[in-house]
VEXVOLUM-69854 format. One record per atom (N, C-alpha, C): atom name; x, z, y. Coordinates in Angstrom, 1 decimal, always signed. Layout:
// VEXVOLUM-69854
NODE site     c1     c3     c2
NODE   CA      X      Z      Y
...
This chain:
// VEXVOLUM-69854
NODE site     c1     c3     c2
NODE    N  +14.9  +25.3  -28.9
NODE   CA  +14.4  +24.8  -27.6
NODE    C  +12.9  +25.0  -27.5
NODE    N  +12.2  +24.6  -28.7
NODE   CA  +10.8  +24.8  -27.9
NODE    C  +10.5  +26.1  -28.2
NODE    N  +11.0  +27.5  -29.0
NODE   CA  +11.0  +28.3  -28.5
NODE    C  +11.0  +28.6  -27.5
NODE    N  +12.4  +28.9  -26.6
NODE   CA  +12.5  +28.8  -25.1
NODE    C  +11.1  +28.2  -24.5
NODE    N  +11.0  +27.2  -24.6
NODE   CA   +9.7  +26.3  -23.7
NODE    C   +8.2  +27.5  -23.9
NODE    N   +8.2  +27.6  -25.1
NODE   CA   +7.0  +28.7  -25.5
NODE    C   +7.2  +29.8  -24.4
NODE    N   +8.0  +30.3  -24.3
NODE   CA   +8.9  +31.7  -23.9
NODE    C   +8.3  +31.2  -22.0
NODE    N   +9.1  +30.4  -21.7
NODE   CA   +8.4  +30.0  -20.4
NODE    C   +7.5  +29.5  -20.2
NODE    N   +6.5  +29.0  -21.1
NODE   CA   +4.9  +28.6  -20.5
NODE    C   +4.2  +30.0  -20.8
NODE    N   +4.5  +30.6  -21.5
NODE   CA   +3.8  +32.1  -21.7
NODE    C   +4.0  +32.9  -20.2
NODE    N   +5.4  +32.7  -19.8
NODE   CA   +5.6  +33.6  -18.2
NODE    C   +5.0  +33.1  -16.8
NODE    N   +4.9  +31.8  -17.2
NODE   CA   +4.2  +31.0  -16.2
NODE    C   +2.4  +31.0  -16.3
NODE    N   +2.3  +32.0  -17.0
NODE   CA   +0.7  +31.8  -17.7
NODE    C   +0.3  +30.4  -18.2
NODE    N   +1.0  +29.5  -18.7
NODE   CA   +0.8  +28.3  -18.7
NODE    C   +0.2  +27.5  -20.5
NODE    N   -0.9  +27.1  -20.5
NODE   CA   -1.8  +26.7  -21.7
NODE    C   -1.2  +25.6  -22.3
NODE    N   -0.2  +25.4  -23.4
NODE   CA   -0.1  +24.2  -24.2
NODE    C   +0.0  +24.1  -26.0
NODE    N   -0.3  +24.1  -26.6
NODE   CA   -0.1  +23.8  -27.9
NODE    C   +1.3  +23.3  -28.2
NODE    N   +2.3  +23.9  -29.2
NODE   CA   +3.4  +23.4  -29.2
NODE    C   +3.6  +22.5  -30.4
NODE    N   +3.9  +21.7  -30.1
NODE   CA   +4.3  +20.6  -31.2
NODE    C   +4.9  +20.9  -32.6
NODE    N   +4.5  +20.0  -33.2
NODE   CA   +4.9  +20.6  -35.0
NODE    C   +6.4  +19.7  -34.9
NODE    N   +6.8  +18.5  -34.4
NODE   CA   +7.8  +18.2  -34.5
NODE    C   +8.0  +17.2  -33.6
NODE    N   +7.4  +17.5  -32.1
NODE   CA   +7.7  +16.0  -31.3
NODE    C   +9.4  +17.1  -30.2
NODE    N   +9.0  +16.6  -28.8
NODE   CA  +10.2  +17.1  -28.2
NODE    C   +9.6  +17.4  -27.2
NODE    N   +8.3  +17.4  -26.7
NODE   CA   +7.5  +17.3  -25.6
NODE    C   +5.9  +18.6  -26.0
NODE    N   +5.6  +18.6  -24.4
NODE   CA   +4.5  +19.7  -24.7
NODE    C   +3.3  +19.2  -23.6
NODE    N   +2.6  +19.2  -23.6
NODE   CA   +1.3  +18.5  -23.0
NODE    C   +0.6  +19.9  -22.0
NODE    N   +1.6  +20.9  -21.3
NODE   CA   +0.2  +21.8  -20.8
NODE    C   -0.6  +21.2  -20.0
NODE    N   -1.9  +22.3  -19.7
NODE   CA   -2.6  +22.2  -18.6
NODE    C   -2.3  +22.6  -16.9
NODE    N   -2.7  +21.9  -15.9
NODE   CA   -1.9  +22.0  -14.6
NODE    C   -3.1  +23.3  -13.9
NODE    N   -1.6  +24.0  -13.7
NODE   CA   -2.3  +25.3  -13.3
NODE    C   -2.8  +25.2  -11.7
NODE    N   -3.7  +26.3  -11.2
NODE   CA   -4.1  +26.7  -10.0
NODE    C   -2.8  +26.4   -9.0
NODE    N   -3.3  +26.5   -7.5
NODE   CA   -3.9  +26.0   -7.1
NODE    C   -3.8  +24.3   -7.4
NODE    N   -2.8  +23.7   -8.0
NODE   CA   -3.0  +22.4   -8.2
NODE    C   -4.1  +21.6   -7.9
NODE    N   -4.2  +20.6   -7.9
NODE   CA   -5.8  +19.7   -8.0
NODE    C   -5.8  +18.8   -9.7
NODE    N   -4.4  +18.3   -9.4
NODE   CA   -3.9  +17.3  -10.9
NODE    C   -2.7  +17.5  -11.2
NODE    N   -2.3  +16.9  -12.3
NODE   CA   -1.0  +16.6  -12.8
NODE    C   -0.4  +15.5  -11.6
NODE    N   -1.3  +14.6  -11.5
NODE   CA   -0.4  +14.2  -10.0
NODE    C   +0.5  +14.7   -8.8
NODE    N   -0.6  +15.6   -8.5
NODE   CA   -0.4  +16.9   -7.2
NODE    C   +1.0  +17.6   -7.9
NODE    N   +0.8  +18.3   -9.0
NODE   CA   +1.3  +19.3   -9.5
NODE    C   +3.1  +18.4   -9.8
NODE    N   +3.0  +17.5  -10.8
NODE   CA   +4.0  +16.6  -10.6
NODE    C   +5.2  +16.2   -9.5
NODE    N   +3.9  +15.8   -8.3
NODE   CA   +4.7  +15.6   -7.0
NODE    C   +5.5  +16.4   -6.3
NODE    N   +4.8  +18.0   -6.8
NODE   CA   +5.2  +19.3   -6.1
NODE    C   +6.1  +19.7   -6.5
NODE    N   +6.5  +19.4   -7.4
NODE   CA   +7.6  +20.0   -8.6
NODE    C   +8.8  +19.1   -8.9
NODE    N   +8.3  +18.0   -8.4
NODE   CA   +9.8  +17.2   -8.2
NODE    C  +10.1  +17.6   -6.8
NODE    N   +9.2  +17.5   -5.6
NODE   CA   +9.7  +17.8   -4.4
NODE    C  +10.4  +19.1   -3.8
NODE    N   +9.8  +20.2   -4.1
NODE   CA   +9.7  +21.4   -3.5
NODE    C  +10.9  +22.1   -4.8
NODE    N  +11.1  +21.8   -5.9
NODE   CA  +11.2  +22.3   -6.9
NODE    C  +12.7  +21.7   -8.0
NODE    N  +12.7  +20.4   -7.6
NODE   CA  +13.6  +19.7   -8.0
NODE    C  +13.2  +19.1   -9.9
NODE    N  +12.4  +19.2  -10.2
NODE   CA  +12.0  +18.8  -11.8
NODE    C  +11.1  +18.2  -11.8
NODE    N  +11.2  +17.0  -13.0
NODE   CA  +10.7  +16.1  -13.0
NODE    C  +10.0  +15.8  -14.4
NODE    N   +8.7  +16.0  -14.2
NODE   CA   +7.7  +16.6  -15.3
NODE    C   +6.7  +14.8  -15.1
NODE    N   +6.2  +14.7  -16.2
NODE   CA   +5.0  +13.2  -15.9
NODE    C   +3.8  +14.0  -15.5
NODE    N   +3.2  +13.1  -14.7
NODE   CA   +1.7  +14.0  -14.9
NODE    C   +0.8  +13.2  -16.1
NODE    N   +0.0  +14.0  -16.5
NODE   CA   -0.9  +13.3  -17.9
NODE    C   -1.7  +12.0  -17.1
NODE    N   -2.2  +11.5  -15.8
NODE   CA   -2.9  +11.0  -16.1
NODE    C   -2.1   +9.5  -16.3
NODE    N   -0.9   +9.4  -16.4
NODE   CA   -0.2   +8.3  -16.9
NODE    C   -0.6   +7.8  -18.4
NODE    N   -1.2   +9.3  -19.2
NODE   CA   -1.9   +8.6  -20.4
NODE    C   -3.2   +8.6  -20.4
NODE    N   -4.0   +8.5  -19.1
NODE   CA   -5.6   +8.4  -19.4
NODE    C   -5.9   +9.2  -18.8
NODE    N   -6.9   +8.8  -18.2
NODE   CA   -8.2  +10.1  -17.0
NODE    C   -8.2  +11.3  -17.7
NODE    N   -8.8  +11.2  -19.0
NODE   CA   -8.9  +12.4  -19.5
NODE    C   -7.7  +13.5  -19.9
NODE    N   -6.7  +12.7  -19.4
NODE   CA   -5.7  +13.7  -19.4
NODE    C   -5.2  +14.2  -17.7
NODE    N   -5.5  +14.1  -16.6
NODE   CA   -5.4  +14.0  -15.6
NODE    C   -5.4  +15.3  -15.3
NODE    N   -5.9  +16.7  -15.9
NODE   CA   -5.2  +17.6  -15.7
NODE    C   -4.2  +17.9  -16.7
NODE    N   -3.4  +17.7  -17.1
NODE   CA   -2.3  +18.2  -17.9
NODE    C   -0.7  +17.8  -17.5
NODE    N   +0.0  +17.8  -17.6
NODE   CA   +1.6  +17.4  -17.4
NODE    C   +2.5  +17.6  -18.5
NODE    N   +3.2  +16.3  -18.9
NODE   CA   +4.0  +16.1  -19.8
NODE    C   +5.4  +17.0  -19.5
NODE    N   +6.1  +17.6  -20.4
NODE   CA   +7.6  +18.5  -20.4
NODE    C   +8.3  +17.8  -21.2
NODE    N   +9.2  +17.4  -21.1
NODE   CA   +9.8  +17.0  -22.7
NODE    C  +11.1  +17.6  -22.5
NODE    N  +11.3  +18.0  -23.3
NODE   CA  +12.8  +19.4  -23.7
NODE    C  +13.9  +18.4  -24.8
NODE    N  +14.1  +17.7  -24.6
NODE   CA  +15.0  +16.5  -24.9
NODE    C  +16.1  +16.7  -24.1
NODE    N  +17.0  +17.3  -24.4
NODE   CA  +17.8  +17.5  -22.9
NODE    C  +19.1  +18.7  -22.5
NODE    N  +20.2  +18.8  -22.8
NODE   CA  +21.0  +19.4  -22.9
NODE    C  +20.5  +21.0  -22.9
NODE    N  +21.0  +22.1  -23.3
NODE   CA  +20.1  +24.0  -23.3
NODE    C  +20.2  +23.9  -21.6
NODE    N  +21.1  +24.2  -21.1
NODE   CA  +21.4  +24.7  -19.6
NODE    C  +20.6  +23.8  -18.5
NODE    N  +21.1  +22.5  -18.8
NODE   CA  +19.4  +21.9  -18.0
NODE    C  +18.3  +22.0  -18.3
NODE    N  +17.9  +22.2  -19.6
NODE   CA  +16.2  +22.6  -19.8
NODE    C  +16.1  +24.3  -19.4
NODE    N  +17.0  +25.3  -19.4
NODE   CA  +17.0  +26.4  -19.1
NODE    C  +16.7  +26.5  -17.6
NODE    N  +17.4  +25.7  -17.1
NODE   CA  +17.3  +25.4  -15.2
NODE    C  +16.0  +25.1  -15.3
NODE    N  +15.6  +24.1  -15.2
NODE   CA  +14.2  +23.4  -15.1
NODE    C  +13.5  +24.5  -15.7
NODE    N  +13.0  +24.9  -16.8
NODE   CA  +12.3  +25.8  -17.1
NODE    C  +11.8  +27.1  -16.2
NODE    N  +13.4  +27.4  -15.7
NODE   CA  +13.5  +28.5  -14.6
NODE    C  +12.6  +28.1  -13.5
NODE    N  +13.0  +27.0  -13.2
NODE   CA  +12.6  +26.2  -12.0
NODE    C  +11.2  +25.8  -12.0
NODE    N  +10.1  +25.7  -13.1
NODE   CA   +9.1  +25.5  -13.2
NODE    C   +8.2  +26.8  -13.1
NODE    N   +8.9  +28.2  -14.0
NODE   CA   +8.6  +29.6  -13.9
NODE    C   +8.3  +30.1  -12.5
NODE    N   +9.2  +29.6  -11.7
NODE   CA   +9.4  +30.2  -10.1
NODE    C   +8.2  +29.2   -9.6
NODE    N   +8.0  +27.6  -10.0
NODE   CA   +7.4  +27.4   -9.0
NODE    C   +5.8  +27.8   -9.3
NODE    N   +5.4  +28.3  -10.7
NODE   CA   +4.0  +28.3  -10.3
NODE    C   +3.6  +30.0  -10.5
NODE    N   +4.4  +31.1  -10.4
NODE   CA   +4.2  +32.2  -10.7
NODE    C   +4.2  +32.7   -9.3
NODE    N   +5.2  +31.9   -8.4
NODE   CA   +5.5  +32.1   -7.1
NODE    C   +4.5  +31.6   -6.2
NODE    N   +3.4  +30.8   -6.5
NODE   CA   +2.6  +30.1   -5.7
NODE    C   +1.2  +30.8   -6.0
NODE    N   +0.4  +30.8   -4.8
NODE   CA   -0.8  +31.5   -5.1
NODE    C   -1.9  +30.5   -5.3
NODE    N   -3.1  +31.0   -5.4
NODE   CA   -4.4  +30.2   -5.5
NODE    C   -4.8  +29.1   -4.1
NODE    N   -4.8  +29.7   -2.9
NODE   CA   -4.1  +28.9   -1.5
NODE    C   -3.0  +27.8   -1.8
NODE    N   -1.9  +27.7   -2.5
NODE   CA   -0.8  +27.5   -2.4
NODE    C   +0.4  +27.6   -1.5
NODE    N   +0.1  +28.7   -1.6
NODE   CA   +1.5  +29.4   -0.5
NODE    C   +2.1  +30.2   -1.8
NODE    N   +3.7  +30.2   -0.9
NODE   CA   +5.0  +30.9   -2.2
NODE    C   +4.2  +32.5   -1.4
NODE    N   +4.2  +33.1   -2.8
NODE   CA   +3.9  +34.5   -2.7
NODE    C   +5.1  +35.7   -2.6
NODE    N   +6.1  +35.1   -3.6
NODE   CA   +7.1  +35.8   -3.6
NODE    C   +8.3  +35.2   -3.5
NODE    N   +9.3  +35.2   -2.9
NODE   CA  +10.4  +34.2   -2.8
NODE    C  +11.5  +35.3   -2.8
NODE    N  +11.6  +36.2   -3.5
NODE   CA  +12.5  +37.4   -3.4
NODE    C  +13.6  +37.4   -5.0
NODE    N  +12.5  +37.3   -6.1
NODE   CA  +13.4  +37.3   -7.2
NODE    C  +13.5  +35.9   -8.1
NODE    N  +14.0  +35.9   -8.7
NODE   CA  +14.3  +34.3   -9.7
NODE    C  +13.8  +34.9  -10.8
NODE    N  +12.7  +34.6  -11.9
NODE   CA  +12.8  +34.3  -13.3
NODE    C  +13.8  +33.7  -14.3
NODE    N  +14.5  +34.5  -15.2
NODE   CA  +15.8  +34.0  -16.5
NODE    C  +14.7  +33.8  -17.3
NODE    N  +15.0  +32.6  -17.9
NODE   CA  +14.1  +32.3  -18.8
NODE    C  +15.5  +32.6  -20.4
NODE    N  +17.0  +32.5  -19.7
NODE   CA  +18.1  +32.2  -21.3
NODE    C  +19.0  +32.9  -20.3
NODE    N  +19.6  +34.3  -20.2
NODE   CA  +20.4  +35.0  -19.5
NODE    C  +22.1  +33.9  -19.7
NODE    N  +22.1  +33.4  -21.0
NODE   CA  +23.5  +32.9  -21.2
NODE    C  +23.5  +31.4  -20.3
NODE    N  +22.6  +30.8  -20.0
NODE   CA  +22.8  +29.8  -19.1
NODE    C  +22.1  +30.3  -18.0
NODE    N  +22.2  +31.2  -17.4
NODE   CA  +21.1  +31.1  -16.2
NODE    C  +22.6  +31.6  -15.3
NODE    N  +22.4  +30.7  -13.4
NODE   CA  +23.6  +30.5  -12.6
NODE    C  +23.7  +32.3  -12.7
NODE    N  +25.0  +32.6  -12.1
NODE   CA  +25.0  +33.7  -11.7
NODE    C  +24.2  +34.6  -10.5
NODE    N  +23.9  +34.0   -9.5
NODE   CA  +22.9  +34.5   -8.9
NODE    C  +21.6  +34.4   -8.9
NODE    N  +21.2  +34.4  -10.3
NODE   CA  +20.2  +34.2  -10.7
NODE    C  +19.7  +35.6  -11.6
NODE    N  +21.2  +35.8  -11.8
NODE   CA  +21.1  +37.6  -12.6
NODE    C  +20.6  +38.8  -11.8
């Protein structure tokens, strides 16, 4: 699993250090974002996943957002997908730039119209 997670924060251009043995990944909240709040709220709403934002552990975490990969393959494979599309698809403005193809993050769970 946190292979996979590696595999998608690398597609997402997305900065986190991966854990030596927890279940969770701490990235940083990408463009156009403002916080892990913003970024959080966007991604449960528009997106359907539900990520913490950091500043639940402290100001100084307030740009970052908690993942935790605790969680059956095919749902973290969804979600993962789901998080790929939303910030690769979103520009510096935040407008969807491309709304044409889906990112597979795990071809064996990903829906079929997703191939």
């Amino acid at each position: 699993r946190m292979q996979r997670v590696g595999h998608a924060l690398a597609l997402a251009g997305l900065d986190a250090p991966m854990p030596a043995g927890g279940f969770y990944v701490f990235p940083k909240v990408p463009p156009p974002w403002s916080d892990g709040d913003a970024f959080a709220r966007d991604l449960l709403e528009r997106h359907g996943v539900a990520v913490v934002p950091g500043s639940v552990f402290g100001d100084a975490f307030a740009d970052r957002f908690r993942l935790c990969f605790a969680c059956d393959d095919a749902l973290l494979d969804e979600g993962l997908e789901r998080l790929v599309d939303a910030v690769t698809r979103t520009s510096e403005a935040g407008t969807v730039v491309d709304d044409s193809t889906r990112i597979t993050v795990n071809p064996k769970h990903a829906r079929p119209e997703a191939l």
